[in-house]
C-alpha positions as CSV (number, residue, x, y, z in Angstrom):
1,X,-13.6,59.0,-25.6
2,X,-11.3,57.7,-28.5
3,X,-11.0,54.3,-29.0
4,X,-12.2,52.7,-25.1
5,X,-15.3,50.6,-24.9
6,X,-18.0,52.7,-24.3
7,X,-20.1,52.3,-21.0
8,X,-22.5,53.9,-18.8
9,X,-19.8,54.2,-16.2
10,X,-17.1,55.7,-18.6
11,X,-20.2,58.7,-19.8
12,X,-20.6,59.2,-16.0
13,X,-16.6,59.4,-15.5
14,X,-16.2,61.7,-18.3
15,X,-19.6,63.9,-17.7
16,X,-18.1,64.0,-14.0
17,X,-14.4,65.2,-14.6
18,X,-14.7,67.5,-17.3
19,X,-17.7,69.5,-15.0
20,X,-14.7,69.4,-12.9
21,X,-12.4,71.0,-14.7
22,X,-15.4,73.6,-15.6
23,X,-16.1,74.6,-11.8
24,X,-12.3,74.0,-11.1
25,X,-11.6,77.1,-13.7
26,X,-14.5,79.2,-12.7
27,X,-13.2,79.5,-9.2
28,X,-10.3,80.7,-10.0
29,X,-11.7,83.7,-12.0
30,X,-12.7,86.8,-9.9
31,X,-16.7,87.7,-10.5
32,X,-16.3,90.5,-11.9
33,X,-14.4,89.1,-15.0
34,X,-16.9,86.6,-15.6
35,X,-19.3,89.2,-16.4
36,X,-17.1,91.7,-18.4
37,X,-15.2,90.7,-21.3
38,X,-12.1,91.3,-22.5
39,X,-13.5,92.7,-26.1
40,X,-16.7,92.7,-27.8
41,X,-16.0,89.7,-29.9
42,X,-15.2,87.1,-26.6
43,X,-18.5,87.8,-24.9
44,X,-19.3,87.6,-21.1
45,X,-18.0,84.0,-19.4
46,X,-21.2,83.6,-17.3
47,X,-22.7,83.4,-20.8
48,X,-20.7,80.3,-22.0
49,X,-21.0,78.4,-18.2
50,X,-25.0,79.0,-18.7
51,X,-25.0,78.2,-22.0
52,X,-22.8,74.4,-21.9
53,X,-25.7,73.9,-19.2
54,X,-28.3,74.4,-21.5
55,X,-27.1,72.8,-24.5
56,X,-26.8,69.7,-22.5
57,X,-30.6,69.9,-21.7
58,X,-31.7,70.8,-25.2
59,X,-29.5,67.7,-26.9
60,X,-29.8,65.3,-24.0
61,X,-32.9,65.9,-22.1
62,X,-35.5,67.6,-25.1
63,X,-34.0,66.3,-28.3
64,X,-32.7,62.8,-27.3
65,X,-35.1,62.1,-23.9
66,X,-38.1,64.4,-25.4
67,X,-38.6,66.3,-22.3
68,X,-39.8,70.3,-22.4
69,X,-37.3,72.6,-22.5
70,X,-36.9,74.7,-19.1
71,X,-38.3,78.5,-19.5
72,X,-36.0,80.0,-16.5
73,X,-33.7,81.1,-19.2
74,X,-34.5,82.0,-22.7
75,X,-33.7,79.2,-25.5
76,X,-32.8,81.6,-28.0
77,X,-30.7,83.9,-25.7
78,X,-28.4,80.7,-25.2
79,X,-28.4,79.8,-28.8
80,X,-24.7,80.8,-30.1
81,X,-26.0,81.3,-33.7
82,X,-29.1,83.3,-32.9
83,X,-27.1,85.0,-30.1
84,X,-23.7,86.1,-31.0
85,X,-21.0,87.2,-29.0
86,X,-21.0,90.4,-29.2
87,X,-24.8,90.5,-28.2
88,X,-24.3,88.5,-25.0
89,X,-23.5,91.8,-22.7
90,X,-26.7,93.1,-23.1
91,X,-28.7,89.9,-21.9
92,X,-30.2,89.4,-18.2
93,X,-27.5,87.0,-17.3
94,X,-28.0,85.3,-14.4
95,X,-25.5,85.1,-11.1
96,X,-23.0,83.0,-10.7
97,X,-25.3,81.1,-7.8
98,X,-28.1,80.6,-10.0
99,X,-26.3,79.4,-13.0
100,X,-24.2,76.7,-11.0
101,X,-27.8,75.6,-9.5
102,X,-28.9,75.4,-13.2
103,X,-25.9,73.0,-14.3
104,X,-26.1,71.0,-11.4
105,X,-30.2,70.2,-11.7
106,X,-29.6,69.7,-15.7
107,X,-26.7,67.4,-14.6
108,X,-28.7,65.3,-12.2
109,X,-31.5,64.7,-14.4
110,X,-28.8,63.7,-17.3
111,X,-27.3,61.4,-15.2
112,X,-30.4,59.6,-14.3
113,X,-31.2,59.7,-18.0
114,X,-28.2,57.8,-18.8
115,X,-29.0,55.2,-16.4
116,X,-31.9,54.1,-18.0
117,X,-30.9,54.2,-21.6
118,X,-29.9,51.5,-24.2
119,X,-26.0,52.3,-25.2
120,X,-26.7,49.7,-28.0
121,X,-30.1,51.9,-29.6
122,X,-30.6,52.2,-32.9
123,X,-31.2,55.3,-32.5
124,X,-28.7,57.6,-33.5
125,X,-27.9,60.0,-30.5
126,X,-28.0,57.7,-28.2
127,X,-25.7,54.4,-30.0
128,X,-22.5,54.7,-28.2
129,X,-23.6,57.0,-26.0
130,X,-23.2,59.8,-28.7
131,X,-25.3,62.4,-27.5
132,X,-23.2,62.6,-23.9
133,X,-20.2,62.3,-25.7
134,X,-21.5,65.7,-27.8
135,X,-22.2,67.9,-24.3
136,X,-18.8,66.3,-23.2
137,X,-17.1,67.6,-26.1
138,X,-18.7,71.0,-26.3
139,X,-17.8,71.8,-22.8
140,X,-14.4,70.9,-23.3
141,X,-14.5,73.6,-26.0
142,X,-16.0,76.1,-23.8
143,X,-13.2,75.5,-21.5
144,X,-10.4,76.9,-24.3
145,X,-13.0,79.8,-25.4
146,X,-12.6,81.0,-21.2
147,X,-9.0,80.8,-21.9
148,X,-8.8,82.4,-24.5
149,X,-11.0,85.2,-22.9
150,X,-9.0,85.3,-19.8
151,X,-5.7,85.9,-21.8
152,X,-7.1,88.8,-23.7
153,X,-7.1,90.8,-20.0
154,X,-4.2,93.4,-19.8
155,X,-4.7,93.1,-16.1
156,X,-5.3,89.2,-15.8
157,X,-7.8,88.0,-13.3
158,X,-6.0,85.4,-11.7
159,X,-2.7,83.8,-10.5
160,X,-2.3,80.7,-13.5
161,X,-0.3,77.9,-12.2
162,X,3.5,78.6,-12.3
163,X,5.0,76.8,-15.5
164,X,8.9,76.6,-16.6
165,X,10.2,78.9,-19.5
166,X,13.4,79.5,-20.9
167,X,15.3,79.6,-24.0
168,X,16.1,75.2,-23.8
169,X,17.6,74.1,-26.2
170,X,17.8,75.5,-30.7
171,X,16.4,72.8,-33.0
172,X,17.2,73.1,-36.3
173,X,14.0,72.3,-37.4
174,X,14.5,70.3,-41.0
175,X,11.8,68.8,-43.0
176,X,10.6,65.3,-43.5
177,X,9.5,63.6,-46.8
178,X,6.1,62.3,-47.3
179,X,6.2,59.4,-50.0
180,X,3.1,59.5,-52.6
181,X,0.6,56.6,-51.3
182,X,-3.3,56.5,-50.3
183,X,-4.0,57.2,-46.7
184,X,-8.1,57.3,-44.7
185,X,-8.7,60.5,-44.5
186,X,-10.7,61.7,-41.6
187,X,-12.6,59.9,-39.6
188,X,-14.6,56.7,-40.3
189,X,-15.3,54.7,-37.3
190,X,-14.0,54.7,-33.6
191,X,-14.7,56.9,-30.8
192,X,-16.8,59.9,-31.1
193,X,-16.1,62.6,-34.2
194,X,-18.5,65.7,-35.5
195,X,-20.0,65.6,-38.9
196,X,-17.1,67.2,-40.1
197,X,-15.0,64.6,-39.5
198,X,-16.6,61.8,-40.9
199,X,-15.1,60.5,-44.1
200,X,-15.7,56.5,-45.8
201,X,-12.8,57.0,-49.0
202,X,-8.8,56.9,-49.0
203,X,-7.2,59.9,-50.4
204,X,-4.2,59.9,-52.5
205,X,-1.3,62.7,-52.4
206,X,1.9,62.8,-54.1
207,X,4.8,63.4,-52.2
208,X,5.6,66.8,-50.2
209,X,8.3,67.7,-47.5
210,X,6.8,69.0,-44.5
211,X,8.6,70.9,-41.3
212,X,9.3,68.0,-38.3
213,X,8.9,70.6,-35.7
214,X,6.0,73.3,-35.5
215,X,7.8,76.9,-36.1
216,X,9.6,78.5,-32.9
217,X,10.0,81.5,-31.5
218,X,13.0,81.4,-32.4
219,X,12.6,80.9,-35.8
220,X,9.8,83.6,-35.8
221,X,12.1,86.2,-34.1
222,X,14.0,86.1,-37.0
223,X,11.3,86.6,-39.6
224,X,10.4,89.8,-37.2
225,X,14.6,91.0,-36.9
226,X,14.5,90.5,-40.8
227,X,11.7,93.4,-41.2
228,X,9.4,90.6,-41.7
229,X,6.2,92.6,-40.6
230,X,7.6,96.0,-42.6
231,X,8.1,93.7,-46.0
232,X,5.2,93.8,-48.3
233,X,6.5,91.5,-50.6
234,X,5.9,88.4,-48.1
235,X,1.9,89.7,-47.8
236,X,-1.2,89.0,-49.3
237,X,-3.3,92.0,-50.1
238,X,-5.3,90.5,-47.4
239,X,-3.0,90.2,-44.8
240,X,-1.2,93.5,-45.5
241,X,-4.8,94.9,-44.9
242,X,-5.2,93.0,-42.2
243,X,-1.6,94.0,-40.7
244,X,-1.9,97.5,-41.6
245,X,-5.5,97.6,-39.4
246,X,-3.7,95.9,-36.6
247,X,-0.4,97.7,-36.9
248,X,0.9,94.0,-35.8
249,X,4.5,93.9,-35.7
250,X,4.7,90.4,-33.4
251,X,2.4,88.0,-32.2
252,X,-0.5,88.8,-29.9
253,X,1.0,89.5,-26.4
254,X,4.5,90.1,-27.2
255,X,6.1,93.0,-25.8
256,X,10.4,94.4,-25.9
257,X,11.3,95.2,-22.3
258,X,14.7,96.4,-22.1
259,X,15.9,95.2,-26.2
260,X,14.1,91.5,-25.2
261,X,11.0,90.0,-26.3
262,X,8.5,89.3,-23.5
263,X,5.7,87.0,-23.9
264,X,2.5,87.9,-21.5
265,X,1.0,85.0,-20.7
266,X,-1.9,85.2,-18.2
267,X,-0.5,86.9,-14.9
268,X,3.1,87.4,-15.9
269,X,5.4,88.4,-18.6
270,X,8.2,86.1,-19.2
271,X,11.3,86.0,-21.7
272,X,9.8,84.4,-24.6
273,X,10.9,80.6,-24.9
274,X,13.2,80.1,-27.8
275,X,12.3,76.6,-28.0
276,X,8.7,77.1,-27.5
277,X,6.1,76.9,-30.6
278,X,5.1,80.0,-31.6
279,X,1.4,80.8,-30.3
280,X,-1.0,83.2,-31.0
281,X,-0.5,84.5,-34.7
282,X,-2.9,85.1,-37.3
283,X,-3.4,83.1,-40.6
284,X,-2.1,86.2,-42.7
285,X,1.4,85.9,-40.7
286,X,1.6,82.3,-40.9
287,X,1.2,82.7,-44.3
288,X,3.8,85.8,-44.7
289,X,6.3,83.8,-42.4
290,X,5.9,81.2,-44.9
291,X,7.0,82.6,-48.0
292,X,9.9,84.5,-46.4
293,X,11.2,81.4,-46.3
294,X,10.3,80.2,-49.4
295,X,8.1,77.6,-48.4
296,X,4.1,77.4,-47.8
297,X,1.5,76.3,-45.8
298,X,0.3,72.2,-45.7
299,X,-3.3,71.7,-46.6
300,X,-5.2,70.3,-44.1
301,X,-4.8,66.5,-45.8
302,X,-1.0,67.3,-46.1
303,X,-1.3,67.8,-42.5
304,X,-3.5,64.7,-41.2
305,X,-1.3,62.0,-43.5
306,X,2.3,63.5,-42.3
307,X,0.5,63.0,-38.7
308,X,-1.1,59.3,-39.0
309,X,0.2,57.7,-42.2
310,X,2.9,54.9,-42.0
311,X,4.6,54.4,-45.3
312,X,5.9,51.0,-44.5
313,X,2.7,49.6,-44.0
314,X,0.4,51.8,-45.5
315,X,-1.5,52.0,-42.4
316,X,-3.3,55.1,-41.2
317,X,-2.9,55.3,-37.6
318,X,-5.9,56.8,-34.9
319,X,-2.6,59.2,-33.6
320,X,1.1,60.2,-34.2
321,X,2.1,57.0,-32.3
322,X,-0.1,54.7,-32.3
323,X,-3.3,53.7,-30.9
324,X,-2.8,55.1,-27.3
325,X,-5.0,57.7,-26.7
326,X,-4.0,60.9,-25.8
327,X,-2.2,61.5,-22.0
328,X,0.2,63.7,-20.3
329,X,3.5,61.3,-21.7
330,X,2.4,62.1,-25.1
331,X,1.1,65.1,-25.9
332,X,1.1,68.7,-23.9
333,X,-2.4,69.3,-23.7
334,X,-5.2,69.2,-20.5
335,X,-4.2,72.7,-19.4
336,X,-1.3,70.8,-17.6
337,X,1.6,73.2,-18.8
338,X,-0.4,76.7,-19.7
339,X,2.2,77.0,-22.3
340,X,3.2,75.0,-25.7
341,X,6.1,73.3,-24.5
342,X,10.0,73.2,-26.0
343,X,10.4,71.2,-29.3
344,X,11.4,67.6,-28.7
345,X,9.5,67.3,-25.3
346,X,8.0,63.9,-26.8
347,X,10.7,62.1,-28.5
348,X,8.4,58.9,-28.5
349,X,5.5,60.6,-29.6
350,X,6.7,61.1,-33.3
351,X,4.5,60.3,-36.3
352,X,5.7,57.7,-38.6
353,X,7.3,60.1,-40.9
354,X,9.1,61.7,-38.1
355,X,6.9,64.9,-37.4
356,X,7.0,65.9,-33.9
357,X,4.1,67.6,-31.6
358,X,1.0,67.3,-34.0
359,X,-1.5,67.0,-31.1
360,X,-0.7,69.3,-28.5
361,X,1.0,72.6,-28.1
362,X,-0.7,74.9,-30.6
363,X,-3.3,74.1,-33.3
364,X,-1.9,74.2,-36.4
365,X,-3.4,76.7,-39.3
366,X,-3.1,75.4,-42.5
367,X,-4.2,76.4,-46.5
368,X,-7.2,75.1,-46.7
369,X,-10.7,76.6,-46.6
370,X,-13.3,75.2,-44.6
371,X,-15.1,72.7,-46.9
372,X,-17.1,69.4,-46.5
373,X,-15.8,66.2,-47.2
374,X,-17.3,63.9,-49.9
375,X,-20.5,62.4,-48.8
376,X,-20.7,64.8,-46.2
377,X,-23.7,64.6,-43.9
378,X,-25.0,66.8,-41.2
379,X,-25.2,65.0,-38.4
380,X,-26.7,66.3,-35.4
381,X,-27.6,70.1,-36.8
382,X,-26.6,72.0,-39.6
383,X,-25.4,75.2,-37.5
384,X,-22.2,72.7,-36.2
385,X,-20.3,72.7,-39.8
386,X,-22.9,73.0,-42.4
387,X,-23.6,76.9,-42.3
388,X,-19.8,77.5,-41.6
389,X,-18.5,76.1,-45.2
390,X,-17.0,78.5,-47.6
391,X,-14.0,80.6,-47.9
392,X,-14.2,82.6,-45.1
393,X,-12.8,80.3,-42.4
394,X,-9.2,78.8,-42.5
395,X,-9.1,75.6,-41.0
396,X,-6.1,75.1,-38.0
397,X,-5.5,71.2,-37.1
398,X,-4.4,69.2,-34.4
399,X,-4.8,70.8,-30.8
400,X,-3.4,73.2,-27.8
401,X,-1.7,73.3,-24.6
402,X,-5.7,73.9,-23.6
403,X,-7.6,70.9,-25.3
404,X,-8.8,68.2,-22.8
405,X,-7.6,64.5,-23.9
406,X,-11.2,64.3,-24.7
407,X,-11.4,66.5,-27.6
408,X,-7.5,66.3,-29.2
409,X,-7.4,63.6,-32.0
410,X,-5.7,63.8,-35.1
411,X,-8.9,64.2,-37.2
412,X,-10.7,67.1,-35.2
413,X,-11.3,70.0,-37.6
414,X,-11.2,73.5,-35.8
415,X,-12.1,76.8,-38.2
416,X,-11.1,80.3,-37.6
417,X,-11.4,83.4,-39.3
418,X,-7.7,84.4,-40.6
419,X,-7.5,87.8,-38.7
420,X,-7.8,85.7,-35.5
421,X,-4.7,85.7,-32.9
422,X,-6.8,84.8,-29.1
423,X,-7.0,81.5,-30.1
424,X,-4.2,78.9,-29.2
425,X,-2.7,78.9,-32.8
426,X,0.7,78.0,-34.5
427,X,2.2,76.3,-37.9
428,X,4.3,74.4,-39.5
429,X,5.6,74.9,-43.0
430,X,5.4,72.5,-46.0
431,X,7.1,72.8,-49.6
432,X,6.6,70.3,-52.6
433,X,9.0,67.8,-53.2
434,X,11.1,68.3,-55.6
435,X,11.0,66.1,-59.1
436,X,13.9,63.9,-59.8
């Protein structure tokens, strides 16, 4: 909910439109799909509508309201860490009838809840209305997860809304110099943030150069005519593993018809987009792409201070522009588009430092491993951050084409494993700056 004054009315409008944009998305999906997935590691979608339902009734109605948990469906089938993905085929899922009915009674009960609560509590869930907020949030999430799934289809289930493509117009990207200075890190109060986020210190880095525009197809076409993929020398061992396995030679659903790259996105295959960001690669070819051009990746702090910090006043802003919140004039997100859109779309969306589309698009991968922040504190369960710390996850910033206005702010934290390509990823590069 950003920075608006919180209310009972603005939980209700917010509880109310992003169900919408649940059921809106279900409807379009054929039932069969929803109970088949794509691959193993995506899981059934009937499995993630059921489940947003019951999360809401085990955060809002048990752990915040103290109510019993309902015993139709099985806590621990529903619980994402005791029940992973690839498990959630073999469940007794319900039908699509019987799960709707059980997000629609959860739903009325939650909204009578929140009519009778104290926005101004002490206690923690409920000040500012942070519990909603949470089931708000995670359904949001669940909305890009379907996405994602639904993509991963060679024969896609359903006719996505039409959007433009074409080759626009070439940007020579460039890169923009971040002065040395102290910026706030993360989050530290304001709308609603995860654990994660949550950060009470500035954070001083020297000065870098960082790419003004996210990296384009075109500019990854040329990494690919240039033998990019065939190059060991650009690789990690990891990601030449990694590549190997895959026997990736392009992003995920690229395809040459006739000498041309094809993008499938969805229901079609289209020319791919010059102009466009480049979406769905892994960590290990962001990072090859990288240093074939003799640059790197940003850490993730790199990332948030070219995004929010202004060196002229030293200010550390709540997004690229300002304090508006996110909307359809500034950022491509809200499953508006169904596709990152061209370069320089947002001229008056531009961070202080002059970087272009850093909420929207694509999320971003960057360096850094996913790590806690100093004074870090787990705040409503462990299972949200704590047990994902470590080297294992690379953390992407910013947000996609697919994130609701709801969830994209410039300090949201999403992890990935590095072999991951389904998930609405792109980059930028970053170098140090040179010493005079």
């Amino acid at each position: 909910m950003g920075l608006s004054l919180i209310t009972v009315e603005s939980i209700e409008r917010d509880l109310a439109r992003v169900r919408k944009e649940t059921l809106d998305l279900i409807g379009m999906i054929p039932e069969d799909f929803l109970f088949n997935p794509p691959k193993p590691f995506m899981g059934p979608i009937i499995w993630d509508l059921t489940h947003i339902g019951k999360f809401e009734e085990l955060w809002i109605l048990h752990n915040s309201s103290g109510n019993k948990m309902d015993e139709f469906y099985r806590n621990d089938d529903y619980n994402a860490i005791i029940t992973p993905r690839k498990n959630r085929i073999s469940l007794d899922l319900p039908s699509i009838p019987d799960s709707l009915e059980y997000l629609n009674s959860i739903r009325d009960r939650v909204i009578d809840y929140l009519h009778k609560v104290d926005l101004r509590s002490t206690d923690e869930l409920l000040r500012n209305g942070y519990v909603f907020d949470l089931a708000i949030q995670h359904e949001c999430q669940h909305q890009e997860t379907i996405l994602q799934s639904l993509a991963l289809y060679h024969s896609p289930p359903f006719i996505s809304p039409e959007h433009q493509s074409g080759n626009g117009t070439i940007f020579e990207a460039g890169m923009v110099k971040v002065p040395s200075g102290k910026f706030q890190l993360g989050s530290s109060s304001g709308g609603f943030s995860y654990d994660n986020e949550h950060n009470s210190s500035e954070l001083f880095l020297g000065e870098f150069l960082i790419d003004c525009y996210p990296v384009t197809n075109h500019d990854f076409m040329q990494f690919i005519e240039d033998d990019g993929y065939m190059n060991k020398e650009f690789w990690s061992k990891e990601g030449w593993t990694w590549k190997s396995e895959e026997d990736a030679d392009a992003p995920l659903y690229w395809e040459k018809i006739d000498g041309e790259w094809n993008r499938r996105s969805y229901h079609k295959s289209l020319p791919v987009s010059h102009s466009e960001p480049v979406i769905h690669v892994s960590y290990w070819e962001v990072e090859a792409y990288a240093k074939y051009k003799g640059k790197r990746l940003p850490t993730e702090f790199e990332w948030e201070k070219a995004c929010r910090w202004n060196p002229e006043t030293e200010e550390t802003l709540s997004y690229p522009w300002g304090e508006e919140e996110p909307n359809q004039k500034n950022a491509n997100i809200g499953i508006k588009r169904w596709s990152p859109a061209p370069v320089g779309s947002y001229k008056d969306a531009v961070s202080p430092v002059g970087c272009h589309q850093m909420i929207g698009d694509v999320y971003e991968w960057t360096s850094s491993d996913f790590l806690p922040y100093d004074e870090f504190k787990a705040f409503p369960y462990e299972e949200y951050s704590k047990v994902n710390f470590g080297t294992e996850y690379k953390v992407l910033r910013g947000s996609s084409w697919a994130t609701s206005s709801l969830v994209a702010r410039s300090t949201f934290r999403n992890w990935d494993f590095p072999r991951r390509r389904q998930i609405f990823a792109g980059f930028r590069c970053a170098m140090d700056a040179e010493e005079d």
